[in-house]
C-alpha positions in Angstrom: 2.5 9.9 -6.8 6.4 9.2 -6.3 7.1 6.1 -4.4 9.7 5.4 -2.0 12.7 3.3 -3.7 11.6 -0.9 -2.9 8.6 0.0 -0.5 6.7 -3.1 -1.8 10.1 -4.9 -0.9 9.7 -4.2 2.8 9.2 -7.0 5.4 6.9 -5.5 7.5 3.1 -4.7 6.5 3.4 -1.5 8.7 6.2 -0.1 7.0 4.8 -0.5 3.6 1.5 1.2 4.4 3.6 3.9 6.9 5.5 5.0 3.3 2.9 5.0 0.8 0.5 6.9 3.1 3.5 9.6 3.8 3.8 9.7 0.0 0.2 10.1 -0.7 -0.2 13.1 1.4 3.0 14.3 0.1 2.0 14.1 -3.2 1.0 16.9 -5.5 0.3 14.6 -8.4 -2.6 12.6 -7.1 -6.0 12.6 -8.5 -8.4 11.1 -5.4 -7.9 11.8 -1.9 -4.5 10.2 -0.2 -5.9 7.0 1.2 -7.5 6.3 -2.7 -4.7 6.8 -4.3 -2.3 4.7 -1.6 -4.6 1.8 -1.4 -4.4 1.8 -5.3 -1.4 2.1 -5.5 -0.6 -1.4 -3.4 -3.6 -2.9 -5.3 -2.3 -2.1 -8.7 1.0 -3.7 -7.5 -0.5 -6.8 -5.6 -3.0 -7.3 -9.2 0.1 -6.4 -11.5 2.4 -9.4 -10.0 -0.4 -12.1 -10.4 0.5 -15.6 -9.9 4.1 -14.7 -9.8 3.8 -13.0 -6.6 4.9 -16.1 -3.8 2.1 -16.7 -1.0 4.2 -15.1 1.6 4.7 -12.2 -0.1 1.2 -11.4 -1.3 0.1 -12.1 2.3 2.7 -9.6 3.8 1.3 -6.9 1.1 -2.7 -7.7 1.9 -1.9 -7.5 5.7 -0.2 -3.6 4.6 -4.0 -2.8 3.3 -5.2 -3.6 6.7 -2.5 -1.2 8.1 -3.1 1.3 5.7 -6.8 1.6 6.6 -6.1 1.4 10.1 -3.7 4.5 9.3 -5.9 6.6 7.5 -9.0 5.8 10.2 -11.2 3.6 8.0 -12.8 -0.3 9.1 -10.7 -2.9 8.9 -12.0 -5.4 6.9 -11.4 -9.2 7.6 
């Protein structure tokens, strides 16, 4: 699945999920269904920066999952 250039570096939740749903459904290289493969997609990335990731950031990035399953139709979780 090819990634906009800096989506994770976006300030706005809405954004983020708004780009990697458009690439998920764009995508041709994906293995599961788009909304799988874009909510792994910002998981692997939250998971992959660990402890370095800075509060505000990783809470801009969990609010984009909310926004990505409110996108693709699915419960929000809390």
């Amino acid at each position: 699945m090819d990634l906009e250039d800096r989506v994770f570096a976006k300030d706005d939740p809405r954004d983020i999920a708004r780009s990697l749903k458009r690439s998920a459904e764009k995508s041709q290289r994906r293995k599961s269904e788009p909304y799988r493969s874009a909510m792994s997609m910002l998981t692997f990335y939250i998971n992959r920066a660990g402890s370095t990731l800075p509060k505000e950031r990783r809470e801009k990035l969990e609010a984009a999952k909310n926004e990505l399953r409110a996108l693709f139709g699915k419960p929000l979780q809390k």
